[in-house]
Gaussian input, Z-matrix of N, CA and C with variables (Angstrom, degrees):
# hf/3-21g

backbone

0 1
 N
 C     1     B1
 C     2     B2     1     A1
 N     3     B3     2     A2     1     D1
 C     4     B4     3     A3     2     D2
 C     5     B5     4     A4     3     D3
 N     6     B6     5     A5     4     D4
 C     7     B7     6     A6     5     D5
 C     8     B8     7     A7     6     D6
 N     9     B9     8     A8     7     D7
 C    10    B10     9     A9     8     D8
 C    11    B11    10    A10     9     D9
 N    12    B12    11    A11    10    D10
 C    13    B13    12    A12    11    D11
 C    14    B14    13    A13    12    D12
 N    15    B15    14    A14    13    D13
 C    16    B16    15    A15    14    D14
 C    17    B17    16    A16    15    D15
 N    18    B18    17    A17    16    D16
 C    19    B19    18    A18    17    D17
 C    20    B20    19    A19    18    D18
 N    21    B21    20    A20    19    D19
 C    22    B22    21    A21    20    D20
 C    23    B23    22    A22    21    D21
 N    24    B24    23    A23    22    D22
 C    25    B25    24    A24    23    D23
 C    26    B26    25    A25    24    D24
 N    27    B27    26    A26    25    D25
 C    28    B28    27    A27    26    D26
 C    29    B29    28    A28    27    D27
 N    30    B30    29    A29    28    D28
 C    31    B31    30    A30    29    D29
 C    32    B32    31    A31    30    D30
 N    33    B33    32    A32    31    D31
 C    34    B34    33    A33    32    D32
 C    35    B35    34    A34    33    D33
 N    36    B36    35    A35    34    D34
 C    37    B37    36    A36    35    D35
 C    38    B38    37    A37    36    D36
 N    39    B39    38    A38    37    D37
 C    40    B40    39    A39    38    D38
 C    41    B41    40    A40    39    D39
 N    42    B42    41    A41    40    D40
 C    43    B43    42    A42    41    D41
 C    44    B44    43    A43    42    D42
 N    45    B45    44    A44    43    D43
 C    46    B46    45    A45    44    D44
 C    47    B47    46    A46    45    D45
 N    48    B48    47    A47    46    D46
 C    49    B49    48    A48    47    D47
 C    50    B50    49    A49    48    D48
 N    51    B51    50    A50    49    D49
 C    52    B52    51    A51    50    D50
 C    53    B53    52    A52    51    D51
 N    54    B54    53    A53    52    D52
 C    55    B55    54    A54    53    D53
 C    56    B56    55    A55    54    D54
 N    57    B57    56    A56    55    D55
 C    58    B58    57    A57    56    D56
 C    59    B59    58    A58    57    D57
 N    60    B60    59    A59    58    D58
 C    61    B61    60    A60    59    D59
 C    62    B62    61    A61    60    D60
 N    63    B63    62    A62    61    D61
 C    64    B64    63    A63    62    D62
 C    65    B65    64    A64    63    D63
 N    66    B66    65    A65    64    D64
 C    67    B67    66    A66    65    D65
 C    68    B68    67    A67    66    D66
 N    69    B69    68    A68    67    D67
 C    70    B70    69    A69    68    D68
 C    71    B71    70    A70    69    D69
 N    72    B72    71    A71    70    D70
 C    73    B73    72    A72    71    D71
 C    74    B74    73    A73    72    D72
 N    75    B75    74    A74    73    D73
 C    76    B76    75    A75    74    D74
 C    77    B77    76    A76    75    D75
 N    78    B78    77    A77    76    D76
 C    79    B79    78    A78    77    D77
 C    80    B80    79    A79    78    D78
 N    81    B81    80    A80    79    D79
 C    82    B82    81    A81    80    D80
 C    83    B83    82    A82    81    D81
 N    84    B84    83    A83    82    D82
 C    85    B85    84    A84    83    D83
 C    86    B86    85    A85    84    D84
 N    87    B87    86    A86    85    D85
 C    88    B88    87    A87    86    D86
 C    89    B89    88    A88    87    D87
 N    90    B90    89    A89    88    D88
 C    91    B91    90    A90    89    D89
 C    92    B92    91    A91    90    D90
 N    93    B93    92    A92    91    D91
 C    94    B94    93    A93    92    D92
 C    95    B95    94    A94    93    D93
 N    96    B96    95    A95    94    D94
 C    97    B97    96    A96    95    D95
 C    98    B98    97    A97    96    D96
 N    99    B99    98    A98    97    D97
 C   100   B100    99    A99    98    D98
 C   101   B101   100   A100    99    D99
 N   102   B102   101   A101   100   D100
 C   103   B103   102   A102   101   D101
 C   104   B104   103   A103   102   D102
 N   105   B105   104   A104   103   D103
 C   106   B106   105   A105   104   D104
 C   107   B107   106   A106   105   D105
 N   108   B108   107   A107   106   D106
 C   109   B109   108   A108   107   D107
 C   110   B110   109   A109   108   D108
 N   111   B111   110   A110   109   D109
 C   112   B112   111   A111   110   D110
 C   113   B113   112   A112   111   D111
 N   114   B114   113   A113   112   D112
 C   115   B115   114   A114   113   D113
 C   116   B116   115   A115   114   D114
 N   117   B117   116   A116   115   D115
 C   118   B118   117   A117   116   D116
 C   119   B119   118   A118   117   D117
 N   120   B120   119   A119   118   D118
 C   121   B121   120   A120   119   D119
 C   122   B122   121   A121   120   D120
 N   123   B123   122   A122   121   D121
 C   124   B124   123   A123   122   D122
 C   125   B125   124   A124   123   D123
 N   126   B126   125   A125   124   D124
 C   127   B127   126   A126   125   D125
 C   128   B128   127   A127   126   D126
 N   129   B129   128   A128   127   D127
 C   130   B130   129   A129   128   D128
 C   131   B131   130   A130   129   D129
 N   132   B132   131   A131   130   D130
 C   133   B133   132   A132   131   D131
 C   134   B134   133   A133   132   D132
 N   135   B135   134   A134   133   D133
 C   136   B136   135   A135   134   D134
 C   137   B137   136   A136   135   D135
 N   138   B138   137   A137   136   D136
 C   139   B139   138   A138   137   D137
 C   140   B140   139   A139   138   D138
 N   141   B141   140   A140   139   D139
 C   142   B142   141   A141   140   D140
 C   143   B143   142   A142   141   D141
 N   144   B144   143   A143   142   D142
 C   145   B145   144   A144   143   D143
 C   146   B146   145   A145   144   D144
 N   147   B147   146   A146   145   D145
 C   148   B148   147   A147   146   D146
 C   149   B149   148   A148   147   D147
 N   150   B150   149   A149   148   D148
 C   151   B151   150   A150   149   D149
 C   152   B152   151   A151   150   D150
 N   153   B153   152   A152   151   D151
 C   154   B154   153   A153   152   D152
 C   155   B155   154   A154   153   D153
 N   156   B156   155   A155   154   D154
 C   157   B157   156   A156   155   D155
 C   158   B158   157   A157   156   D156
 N   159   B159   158   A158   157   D157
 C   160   B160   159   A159   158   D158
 C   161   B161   160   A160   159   D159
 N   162   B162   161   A161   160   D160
 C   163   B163   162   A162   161   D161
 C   164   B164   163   A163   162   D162
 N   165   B165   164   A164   163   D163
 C   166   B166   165   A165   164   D164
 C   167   B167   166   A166   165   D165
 N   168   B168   167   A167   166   D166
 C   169   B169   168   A168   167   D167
 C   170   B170   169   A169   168   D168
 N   171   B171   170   A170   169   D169
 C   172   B172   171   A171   170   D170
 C   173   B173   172   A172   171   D171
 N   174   B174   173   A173   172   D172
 C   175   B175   174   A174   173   D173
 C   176   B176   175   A175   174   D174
 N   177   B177   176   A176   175   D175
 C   178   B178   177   A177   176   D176
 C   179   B179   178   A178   177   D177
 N   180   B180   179   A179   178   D178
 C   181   B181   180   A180   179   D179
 C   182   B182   181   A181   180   D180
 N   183   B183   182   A182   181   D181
 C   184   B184   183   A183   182   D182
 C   185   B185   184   A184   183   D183
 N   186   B186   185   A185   184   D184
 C   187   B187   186   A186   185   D185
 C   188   B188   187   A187   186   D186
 N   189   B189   188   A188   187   D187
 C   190   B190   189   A189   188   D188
 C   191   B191   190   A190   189   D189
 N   192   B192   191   A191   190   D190
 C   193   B193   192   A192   191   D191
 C   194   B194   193   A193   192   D192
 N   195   B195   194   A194   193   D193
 C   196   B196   195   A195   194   D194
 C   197   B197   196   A196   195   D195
 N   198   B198   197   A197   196   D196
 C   199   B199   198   A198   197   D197
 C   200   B200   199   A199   198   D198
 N   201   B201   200   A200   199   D199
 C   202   B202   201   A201   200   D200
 C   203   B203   202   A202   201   D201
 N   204   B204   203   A203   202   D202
 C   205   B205   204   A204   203   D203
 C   206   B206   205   A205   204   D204
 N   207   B207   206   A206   205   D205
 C   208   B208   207   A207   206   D206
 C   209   B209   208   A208   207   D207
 N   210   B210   209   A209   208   D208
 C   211   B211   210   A210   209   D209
 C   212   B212   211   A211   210   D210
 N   213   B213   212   A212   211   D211
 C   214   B214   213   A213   212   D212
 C   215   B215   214   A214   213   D213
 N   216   B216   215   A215   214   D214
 C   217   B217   216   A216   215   D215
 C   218   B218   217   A217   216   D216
 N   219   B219   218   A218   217   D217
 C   220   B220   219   A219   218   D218
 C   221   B221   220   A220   219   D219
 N   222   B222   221   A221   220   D220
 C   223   B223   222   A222   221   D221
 C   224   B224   223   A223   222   D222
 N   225   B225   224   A224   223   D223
 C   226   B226   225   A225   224   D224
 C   227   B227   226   A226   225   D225
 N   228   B228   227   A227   226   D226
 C   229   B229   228   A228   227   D227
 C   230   B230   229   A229   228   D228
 N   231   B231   230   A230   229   D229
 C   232   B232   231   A231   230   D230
 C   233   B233   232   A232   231   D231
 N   234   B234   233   A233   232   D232
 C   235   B235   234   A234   233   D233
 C   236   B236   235   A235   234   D234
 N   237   B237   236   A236   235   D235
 C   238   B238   237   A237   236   D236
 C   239   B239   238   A238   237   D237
 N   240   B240   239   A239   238   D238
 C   241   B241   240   A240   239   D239
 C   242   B242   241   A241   240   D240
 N   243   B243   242   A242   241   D241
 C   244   B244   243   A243   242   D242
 C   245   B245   244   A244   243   D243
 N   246   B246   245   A245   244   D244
 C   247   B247   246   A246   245   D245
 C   248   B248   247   A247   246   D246
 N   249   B249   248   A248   247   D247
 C   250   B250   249   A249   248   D248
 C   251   B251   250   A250   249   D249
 N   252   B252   251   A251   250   D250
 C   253   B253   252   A252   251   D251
 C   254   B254   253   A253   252   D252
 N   255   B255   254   A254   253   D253
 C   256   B256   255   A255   254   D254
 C   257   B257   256   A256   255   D255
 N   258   B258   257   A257   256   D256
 C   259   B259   258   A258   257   D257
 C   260   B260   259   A259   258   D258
 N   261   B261   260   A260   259   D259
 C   262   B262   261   A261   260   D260
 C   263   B263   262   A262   261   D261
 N   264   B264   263   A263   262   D262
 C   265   B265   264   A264   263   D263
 C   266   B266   265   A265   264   D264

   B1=1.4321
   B2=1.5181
   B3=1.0054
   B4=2.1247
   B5=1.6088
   B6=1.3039
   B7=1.3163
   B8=1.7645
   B9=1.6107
   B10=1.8039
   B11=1.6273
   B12=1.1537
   B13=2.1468
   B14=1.4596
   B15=1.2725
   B16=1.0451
   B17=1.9260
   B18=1.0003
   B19=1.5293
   B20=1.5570
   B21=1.4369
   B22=1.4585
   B23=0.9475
   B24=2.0575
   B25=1.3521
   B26=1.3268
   B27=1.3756
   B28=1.3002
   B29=1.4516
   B30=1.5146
   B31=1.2154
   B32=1.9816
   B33=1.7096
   B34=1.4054
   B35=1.2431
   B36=1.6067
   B37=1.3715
   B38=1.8934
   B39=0.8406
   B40=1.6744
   B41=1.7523
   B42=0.7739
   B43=1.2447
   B44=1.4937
   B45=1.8968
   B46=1.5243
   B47=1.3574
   B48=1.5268
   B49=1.0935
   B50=1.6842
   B51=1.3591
   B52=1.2492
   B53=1.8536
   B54=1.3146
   B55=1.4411
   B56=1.7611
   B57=1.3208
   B58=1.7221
   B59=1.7113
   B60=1.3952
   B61=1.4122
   B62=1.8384
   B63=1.4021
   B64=1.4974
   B65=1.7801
   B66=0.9754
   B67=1.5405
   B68=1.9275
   B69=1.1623
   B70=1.4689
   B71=2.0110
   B72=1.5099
   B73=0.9441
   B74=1.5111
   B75=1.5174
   B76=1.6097
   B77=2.0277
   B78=1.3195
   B79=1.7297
   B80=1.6938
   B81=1.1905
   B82=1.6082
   B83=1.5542
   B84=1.6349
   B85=1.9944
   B86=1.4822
   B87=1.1276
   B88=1.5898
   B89=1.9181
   B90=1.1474
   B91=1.6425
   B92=1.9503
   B93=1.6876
   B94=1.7604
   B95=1.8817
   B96=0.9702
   B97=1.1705
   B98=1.5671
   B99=1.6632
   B100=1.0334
   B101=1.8532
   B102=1.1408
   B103=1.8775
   B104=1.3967
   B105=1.7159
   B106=1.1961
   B107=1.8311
   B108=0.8735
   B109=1.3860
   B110=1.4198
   B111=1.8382
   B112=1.5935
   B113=1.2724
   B114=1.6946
   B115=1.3966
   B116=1.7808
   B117=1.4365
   B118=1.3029
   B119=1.6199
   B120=1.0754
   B121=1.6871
   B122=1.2864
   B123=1.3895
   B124=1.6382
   B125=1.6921
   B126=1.0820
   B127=1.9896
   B128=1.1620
   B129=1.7950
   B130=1.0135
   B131=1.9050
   B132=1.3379
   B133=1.2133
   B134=1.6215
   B135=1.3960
   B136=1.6602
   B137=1.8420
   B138=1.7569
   B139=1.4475
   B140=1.4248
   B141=1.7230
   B142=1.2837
   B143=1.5552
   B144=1.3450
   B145=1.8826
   B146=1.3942
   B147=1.5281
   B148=1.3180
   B149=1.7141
   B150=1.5680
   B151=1.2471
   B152=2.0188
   B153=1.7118
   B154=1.5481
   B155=1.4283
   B156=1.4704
   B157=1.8342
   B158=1.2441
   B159=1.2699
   B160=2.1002
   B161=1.3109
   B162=1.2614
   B163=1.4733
   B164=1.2881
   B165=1.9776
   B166=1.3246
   B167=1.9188
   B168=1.3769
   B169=1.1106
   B170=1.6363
   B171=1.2629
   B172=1.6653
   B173=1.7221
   B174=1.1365
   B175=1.2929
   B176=1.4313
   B177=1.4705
   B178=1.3639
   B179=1.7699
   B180=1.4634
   B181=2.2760
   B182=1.3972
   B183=1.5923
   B184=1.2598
   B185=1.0900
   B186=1.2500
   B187=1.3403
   B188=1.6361
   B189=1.5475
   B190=1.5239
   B191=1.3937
   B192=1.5844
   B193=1.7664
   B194=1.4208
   B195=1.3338
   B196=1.7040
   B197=1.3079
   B198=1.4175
   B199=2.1780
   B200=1.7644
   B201=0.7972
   B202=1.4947
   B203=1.3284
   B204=1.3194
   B205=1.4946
   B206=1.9532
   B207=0.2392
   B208=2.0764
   B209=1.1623
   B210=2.0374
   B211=1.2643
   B212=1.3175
   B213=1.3944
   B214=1.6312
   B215=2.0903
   B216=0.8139
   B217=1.3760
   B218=1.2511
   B219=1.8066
   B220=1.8767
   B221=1.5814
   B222=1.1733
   B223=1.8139
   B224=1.2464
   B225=1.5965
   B226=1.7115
   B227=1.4534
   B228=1.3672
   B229=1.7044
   B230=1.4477
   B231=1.2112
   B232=2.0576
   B233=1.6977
   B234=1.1721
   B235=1.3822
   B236=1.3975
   B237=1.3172
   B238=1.4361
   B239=1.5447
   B240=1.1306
   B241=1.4433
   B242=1.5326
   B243=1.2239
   B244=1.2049
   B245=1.6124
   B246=1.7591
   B247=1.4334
   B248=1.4698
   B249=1.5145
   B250=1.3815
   B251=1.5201
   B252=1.3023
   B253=1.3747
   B254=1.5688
   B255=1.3033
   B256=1.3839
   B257=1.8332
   B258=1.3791
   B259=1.4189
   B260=1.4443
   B261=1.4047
   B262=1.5052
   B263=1.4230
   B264=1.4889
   B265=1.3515
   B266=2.0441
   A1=110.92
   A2=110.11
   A3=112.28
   A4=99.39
   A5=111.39
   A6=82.02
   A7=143.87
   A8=92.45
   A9=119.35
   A10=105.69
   A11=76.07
   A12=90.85
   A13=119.24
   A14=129.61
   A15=106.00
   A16=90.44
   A17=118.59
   A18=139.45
   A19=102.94
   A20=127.13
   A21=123.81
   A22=107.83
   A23=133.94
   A24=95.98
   A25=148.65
   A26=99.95
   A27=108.00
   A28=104.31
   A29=133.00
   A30=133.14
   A31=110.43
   A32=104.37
   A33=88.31
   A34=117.13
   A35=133.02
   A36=99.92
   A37=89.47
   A38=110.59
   A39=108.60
   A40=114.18
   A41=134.97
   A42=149.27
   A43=113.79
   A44=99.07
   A45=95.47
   A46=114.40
   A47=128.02
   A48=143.78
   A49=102.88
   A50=103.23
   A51=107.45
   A52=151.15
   A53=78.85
   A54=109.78
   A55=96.07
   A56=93.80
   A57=111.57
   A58=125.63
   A59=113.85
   A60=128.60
   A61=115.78
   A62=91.97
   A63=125.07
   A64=111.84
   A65=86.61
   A66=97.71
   A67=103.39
   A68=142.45
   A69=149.12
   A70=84.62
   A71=111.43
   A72=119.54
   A73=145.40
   A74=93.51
   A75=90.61
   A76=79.53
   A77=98.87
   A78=92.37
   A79=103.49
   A80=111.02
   A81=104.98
   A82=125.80
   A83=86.28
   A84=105.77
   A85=105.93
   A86=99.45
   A87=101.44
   A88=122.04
   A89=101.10
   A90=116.71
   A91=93.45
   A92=95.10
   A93=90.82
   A94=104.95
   A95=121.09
   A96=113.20
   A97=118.55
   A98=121.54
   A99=122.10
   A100=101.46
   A101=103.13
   A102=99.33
   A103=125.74
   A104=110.33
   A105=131.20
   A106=127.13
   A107=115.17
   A108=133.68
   A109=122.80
   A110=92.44
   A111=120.29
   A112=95.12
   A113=125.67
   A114=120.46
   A115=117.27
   A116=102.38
   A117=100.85
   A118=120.79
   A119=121.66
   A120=128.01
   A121=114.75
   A122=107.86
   A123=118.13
   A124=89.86
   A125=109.80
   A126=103.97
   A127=131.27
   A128=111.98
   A129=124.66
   A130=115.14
   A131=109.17
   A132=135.37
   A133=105.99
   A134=98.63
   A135=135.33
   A136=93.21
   A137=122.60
   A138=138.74
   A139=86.30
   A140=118.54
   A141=121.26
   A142=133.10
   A143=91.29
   A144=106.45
   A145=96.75
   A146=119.32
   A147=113.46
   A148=119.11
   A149=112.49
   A150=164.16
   A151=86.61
   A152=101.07
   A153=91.03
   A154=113.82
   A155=106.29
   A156=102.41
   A157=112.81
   A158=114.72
   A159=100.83
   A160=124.42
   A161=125.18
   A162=124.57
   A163=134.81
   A164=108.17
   A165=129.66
   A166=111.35
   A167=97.44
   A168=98.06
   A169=134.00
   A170=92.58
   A171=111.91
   A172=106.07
   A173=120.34
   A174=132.34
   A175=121.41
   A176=124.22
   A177=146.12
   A178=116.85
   A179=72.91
   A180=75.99
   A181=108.04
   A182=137.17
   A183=104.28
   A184=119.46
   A185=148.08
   A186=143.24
   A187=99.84
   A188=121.40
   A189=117.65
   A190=95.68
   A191=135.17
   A192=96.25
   A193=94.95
   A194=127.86
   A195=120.07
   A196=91.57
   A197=134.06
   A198=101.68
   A199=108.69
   A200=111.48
   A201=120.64
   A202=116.46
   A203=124.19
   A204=142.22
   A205=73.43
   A206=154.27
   A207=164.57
   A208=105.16
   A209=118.06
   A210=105.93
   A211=111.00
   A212=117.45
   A213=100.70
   A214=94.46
   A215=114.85
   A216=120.94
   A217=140.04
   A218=76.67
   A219=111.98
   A220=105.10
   A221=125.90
   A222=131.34
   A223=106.29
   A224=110.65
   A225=117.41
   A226=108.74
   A227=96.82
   A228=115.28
   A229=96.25
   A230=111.46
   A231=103.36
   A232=98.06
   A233=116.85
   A234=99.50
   A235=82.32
   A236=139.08
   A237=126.15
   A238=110.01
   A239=108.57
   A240=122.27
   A241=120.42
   A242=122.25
   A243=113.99
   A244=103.23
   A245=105.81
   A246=110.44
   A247=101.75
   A248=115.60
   A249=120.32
   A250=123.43
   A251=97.30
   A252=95.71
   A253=106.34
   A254=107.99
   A255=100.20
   A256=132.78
   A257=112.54
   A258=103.37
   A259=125.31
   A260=121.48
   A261=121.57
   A262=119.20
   A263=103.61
   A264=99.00
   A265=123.21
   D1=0.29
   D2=-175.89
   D3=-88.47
   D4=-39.87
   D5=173.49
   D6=-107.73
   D7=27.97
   D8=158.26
   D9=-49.96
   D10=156.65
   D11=165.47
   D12=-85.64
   D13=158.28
   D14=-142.29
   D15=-100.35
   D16=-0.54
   D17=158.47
   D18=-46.06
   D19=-82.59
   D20=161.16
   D21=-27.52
   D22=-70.90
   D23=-167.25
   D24=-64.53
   D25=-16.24
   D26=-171.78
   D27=-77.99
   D28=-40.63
   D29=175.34
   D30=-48.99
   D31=-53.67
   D32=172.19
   D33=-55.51
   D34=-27.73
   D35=-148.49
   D36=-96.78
   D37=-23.57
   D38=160.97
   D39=-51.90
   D40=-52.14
   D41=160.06
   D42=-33.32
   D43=-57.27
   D44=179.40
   D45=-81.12
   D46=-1.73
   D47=-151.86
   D48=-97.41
   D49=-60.12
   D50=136.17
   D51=18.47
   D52=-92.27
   D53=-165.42
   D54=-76.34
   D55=-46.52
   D56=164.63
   D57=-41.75
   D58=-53.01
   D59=168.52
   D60=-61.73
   D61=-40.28
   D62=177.79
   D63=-50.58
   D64=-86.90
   D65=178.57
   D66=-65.74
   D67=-26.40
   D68=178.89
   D69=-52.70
   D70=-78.05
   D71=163.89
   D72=-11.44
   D73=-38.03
   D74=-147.29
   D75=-110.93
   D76=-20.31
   D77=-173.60
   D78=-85.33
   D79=9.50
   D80=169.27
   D81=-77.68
   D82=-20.23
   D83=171.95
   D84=-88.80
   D85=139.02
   D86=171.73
   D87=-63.35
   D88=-21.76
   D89=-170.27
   D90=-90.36
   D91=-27.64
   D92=178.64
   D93=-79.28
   D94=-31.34
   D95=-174.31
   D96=-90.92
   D97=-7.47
   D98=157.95
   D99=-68.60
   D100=-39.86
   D101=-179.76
   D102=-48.83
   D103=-49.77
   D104=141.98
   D105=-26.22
   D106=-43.39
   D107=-178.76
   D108=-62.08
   D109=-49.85
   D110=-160.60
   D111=-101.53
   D112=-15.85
   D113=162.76
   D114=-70.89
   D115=-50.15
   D116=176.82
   D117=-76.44
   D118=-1.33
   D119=150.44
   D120=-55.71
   D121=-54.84
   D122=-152.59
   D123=-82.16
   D124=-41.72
   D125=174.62
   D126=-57.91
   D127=-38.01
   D128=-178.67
   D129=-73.03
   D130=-34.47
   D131=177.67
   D132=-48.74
   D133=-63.57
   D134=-172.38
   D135=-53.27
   D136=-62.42
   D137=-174.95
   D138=-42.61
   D139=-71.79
   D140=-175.41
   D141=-23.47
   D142=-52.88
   D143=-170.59
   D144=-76.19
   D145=-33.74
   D146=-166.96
   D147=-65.52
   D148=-42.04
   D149=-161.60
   D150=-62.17
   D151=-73.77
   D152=-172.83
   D153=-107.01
   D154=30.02
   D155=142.29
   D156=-91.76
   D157=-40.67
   D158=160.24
   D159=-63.38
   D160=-14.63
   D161=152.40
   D162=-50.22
   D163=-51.25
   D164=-179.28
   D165=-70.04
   D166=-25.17
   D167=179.30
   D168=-100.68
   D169=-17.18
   D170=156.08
   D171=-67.14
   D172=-48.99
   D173=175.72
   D174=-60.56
   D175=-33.93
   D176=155.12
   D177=-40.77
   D178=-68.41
   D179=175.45
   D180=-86.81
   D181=-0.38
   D182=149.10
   D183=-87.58
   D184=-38.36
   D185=125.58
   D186=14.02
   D187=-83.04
   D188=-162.83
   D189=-59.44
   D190=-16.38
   D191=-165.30
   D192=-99.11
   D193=-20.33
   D194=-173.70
   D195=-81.27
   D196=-40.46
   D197=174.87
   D198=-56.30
   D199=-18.74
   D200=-179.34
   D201=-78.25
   D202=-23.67
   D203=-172.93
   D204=-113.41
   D205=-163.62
   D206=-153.79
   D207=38.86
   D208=-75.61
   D209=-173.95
   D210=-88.78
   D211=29.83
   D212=165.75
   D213=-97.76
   D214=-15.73
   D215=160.07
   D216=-36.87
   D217=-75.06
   D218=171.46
   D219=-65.91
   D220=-6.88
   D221=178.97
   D222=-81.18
   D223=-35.01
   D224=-151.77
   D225=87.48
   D226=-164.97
   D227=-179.97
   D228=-62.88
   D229=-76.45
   D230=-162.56
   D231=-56.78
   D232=64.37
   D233=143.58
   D234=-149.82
   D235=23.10
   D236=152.33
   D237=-109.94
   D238=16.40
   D239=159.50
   D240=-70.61
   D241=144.91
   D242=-175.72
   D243=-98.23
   D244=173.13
   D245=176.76
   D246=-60.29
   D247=-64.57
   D248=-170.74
   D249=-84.78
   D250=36.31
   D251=157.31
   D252=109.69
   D253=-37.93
   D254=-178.12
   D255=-113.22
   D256=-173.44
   D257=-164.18
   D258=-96.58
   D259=120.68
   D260=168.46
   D261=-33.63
   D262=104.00
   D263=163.88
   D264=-47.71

């Protein structure tokens, strides 16, 4: 955030300032703080899904480099041979 304009910041922090008065507000009603509730469900839910698709997919390409370490195995030596001649580090 240091190197935004200083136009953005002030808009976020109005914004967050906002949202701040906003929700202060809105959780004084009982129907506002069930809203509150069902917001931070649906976010937390949302963090969740987000959380273990970067899991599955960190998990994905290691997955791709150990089949890669297997059948360069299952090949023998000449498959750590290179096309042009030389050797896979």
């Amino acid at each position: 955030m240091l190197n935004r304009k200083t136009t953005q910041k002030a808009l976020f922090a109005g914004l967050l300032a906002t949202i701040l008065v906003a929700s202060r507000l809105t959780a004084e009603l009982r129907i506002g703080a069930i809203a509150i509730r069902l917001a931070l469900l649906v976010f937390t839910v949302w963090m969740s899904v987000r959380a273990m698709e970067m899991v599955t997919a960190r998990l994905w390409a290691w997955a791709g480099t150990l089949a890669q370490m297997v059948e360069g195995r299952a090949r023998g030596p000449e498959a750590l041979v290179d096309v042009n001649g030389g050797v896979r580090q």
